[in-house]
Backbone as a ProteinNet text record, in pm:
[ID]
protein_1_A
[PRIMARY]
XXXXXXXXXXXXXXXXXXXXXXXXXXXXXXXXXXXXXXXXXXXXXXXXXXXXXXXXXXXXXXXXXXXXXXXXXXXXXXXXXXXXXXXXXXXXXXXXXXXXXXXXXXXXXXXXXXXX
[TERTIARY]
-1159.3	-1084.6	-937.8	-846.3	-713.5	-658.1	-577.5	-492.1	-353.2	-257.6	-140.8	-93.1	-31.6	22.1	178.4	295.2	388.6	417.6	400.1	438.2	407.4	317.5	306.6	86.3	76.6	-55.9	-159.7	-262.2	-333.7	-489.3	-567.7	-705.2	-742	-831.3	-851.2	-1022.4	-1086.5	-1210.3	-1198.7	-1303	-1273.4	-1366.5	-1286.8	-1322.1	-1498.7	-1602.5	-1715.1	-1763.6	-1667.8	-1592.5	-1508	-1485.2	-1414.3	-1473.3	-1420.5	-1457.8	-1391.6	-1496.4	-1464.7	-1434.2	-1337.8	-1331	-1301.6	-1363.2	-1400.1	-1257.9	-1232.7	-1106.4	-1074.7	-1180.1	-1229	-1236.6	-1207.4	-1246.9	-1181.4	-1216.7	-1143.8	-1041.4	-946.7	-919.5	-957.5	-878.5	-869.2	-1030.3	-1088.7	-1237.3	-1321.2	-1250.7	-1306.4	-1271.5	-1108.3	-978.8	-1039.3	-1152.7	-1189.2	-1259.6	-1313.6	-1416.4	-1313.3	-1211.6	-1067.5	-969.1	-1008.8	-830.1	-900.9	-1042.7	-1112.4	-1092.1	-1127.7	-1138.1	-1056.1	-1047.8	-965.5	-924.4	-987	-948.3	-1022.2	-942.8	-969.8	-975.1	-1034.4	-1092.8	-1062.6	-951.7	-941.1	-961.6	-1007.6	-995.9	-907.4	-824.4	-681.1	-713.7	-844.6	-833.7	-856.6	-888.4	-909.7	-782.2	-714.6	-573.9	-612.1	-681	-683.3	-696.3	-731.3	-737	-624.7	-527.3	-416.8	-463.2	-557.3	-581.1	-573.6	-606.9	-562.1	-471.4	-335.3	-221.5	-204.3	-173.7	-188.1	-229.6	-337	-456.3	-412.9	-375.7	-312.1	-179.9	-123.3	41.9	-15.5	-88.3	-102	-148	-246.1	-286.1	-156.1	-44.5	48.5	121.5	152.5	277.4	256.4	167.1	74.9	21.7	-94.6	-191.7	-181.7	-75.8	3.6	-123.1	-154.9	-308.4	-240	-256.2	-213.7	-293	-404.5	-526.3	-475.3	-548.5	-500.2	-513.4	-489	-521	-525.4	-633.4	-675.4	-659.4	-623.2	-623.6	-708.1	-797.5	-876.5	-825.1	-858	-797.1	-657.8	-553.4	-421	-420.6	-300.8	-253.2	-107.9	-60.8	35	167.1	132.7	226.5	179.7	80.3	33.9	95.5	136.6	127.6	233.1	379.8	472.1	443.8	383.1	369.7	243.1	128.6	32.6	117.1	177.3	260.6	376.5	459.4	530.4	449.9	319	256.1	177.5	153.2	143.1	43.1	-10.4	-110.1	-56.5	-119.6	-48	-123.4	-219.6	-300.7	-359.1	-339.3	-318.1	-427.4	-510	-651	-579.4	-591.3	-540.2	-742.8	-651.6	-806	-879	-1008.5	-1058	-944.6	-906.6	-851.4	-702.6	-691.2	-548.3	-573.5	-510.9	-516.2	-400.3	-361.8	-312.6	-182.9	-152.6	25.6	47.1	-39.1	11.7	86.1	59.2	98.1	240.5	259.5	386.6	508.7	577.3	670.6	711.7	602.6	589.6	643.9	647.7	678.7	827.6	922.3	1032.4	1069.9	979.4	1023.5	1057.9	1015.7	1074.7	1189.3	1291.2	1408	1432.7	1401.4	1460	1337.5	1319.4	1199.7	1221.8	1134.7	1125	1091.9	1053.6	998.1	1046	1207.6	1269.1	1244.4	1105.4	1093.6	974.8	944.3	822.3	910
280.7	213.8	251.8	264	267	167	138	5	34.7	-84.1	-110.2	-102	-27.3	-52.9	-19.5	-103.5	-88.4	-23.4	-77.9	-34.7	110.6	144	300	289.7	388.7	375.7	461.7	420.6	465.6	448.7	566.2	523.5	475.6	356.8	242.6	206.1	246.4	197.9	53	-75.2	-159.7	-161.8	-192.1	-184.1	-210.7	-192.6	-227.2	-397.4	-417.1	-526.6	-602.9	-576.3	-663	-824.7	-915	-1084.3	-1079.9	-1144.7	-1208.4	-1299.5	-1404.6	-1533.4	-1622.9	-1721.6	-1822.8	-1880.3	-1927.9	-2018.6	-2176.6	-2197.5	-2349	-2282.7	-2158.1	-2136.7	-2223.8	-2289.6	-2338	-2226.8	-2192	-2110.7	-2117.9	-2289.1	-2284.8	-2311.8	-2354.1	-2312.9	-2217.4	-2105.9	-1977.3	-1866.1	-1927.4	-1816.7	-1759.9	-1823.1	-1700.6	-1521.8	-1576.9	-1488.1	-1433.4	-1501	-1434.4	-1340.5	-1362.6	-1312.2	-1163.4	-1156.7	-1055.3	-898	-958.1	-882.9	-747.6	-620.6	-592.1	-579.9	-664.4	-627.1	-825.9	-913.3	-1012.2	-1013.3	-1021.2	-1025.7	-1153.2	-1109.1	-1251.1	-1181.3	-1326	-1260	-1317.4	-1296.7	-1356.5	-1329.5	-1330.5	-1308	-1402.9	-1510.1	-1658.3	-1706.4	-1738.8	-1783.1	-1969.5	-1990.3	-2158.2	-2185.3	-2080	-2090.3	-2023.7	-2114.5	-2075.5	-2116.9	-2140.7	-2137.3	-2030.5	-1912	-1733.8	-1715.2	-1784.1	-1755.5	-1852.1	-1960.5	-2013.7	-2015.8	-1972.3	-1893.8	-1755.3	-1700.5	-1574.8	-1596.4	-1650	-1666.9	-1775.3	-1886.2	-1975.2	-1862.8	-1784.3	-1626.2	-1552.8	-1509.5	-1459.6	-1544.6	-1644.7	-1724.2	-1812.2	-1892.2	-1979.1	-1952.4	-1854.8	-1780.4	-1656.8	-1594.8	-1470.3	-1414.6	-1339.1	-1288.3	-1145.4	-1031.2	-902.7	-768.7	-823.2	-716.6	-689.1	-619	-629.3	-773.4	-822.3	-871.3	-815.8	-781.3	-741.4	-828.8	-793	-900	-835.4	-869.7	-807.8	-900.4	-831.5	-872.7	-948.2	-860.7	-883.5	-779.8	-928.7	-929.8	-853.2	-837	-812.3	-940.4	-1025.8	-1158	-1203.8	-1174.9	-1256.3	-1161.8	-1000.6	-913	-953.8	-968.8	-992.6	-1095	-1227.4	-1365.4	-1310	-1211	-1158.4	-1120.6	-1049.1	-943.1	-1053.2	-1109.4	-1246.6	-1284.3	-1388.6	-1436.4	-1357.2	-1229.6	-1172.5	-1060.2	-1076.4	-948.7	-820	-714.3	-583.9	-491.8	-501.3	-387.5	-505	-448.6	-494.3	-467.1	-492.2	-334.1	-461.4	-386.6	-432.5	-485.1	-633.2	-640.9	-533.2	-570.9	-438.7	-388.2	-519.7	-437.1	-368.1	-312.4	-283.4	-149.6	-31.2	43.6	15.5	72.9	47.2	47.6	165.9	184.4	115.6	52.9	-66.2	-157.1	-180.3	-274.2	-306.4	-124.3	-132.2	-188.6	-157.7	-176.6	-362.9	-420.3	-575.5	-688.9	-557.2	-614.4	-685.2	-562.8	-601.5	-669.5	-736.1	-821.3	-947.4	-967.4	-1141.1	-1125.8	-1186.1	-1173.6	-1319.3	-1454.6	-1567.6	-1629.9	-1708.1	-1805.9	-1924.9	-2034.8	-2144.8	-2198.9	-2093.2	-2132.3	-2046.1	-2087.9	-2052.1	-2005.4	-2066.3	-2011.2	-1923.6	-1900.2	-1810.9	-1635.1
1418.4	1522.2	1510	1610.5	1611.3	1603.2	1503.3	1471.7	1502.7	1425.3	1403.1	1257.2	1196.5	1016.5	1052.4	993.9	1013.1	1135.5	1217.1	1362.3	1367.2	1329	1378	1394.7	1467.5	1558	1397	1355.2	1265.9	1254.5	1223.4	1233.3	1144.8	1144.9	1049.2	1042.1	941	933.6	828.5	878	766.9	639.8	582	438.1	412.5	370.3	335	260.3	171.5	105	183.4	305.4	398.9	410.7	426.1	493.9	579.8	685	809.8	798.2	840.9	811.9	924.4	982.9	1087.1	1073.7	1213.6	1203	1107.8	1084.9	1022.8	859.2	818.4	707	590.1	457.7	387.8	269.5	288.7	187.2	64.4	22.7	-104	-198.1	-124.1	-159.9	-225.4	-52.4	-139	-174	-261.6	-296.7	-419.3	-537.4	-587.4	-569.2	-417.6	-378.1	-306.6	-208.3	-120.2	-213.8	-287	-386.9	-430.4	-437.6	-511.6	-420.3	-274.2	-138.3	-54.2	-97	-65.1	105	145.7	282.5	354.6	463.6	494.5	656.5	750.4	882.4	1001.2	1078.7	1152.1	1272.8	1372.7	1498.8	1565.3	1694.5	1718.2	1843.9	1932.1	2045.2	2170	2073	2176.7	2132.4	2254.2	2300.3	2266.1	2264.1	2226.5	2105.5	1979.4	1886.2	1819.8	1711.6	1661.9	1514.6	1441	1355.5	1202.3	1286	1232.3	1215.5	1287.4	1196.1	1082.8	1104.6	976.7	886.6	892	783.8	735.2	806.5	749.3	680	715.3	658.7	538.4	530	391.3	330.5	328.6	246.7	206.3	272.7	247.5	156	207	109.9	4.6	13.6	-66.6	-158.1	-104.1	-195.2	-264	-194.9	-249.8	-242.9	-147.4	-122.1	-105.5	-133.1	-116.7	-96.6	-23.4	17.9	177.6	250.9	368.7	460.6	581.8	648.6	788.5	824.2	965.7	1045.3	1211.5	1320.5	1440.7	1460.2	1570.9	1727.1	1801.2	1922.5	1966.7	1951.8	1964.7	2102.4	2160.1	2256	2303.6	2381.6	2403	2396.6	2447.4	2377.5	2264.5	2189.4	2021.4	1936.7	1983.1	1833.3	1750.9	1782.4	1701.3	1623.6	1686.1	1578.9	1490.5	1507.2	1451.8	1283.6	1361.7	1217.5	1159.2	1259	1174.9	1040.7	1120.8	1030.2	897.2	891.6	774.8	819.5	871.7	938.7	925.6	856.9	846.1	895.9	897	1012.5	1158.7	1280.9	1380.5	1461.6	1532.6	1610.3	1788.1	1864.9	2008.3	2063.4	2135.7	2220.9	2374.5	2334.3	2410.7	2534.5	2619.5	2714.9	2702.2	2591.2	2586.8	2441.9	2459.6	2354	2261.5	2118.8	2044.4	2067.1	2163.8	2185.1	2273.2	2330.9	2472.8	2399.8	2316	2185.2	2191.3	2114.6	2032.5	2111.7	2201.6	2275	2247.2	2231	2229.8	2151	1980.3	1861.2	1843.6	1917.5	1923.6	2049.7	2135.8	2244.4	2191.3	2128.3	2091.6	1932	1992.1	1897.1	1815.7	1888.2	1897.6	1833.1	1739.7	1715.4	1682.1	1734.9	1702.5	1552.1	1451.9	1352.7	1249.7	1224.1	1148.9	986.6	929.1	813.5	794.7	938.9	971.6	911.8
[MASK]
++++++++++++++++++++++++++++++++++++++++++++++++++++++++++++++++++++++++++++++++++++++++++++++++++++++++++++++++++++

């Protein structure tokens, strides 16, 4: 698949060892089996569910989790808070290819969530 890694467009197969992880997932539950993983699976493409970031960023800051975190179905208004929140490889939802993307990252300058 064509992703997102540091803002530049890259082909990305996922890991074999990859987890998917449900929005309801409990981290701290299953941070022995999470921490092991080199690669963690969100999907970010239902707009009513904001659960994936928070989940990704408590992984980043909390859990000091340092495998990848994938975001499947990013938007053109979700990618920047995608990558805010800790997401480092990015894959765009179906209707949009990877470089539709980029232009997006640096659209939002101003945030409400200052320690984001």
């Amino acid at each position: 698949m064509q992703a997102i890694k540091q803002r530049a467009i890259i082909d990305y197969d996922l890991p074999e060892a990859a987890i998917t992880l449900e929005p309801d997932t409990d981290i701290e539950e299953q941070l022995p089996t999470l921490s092991k993983a080199p690669a963690l699976v969100f999907d970010f493409s239902n707009y009513e569910e904001g659960r994936p970031y928070s989940l990704t960023r408590q992984l980043r800051t909390r859990f000091e989790y340092t495998g990848d975190i994938i975001a499947l179905g990013a938007r053109k208004d979700n990618v920047a808070m995608i990558e805010r929140c800790g997401a480092n490889i990015i894959s765009a939802h179906e209707k949009y290819n990877a470089d539709d993307l980029l232009p997006f990252f640096e659209e939002i300058s101003d945030y409400y969530q200052p320690n984001y």
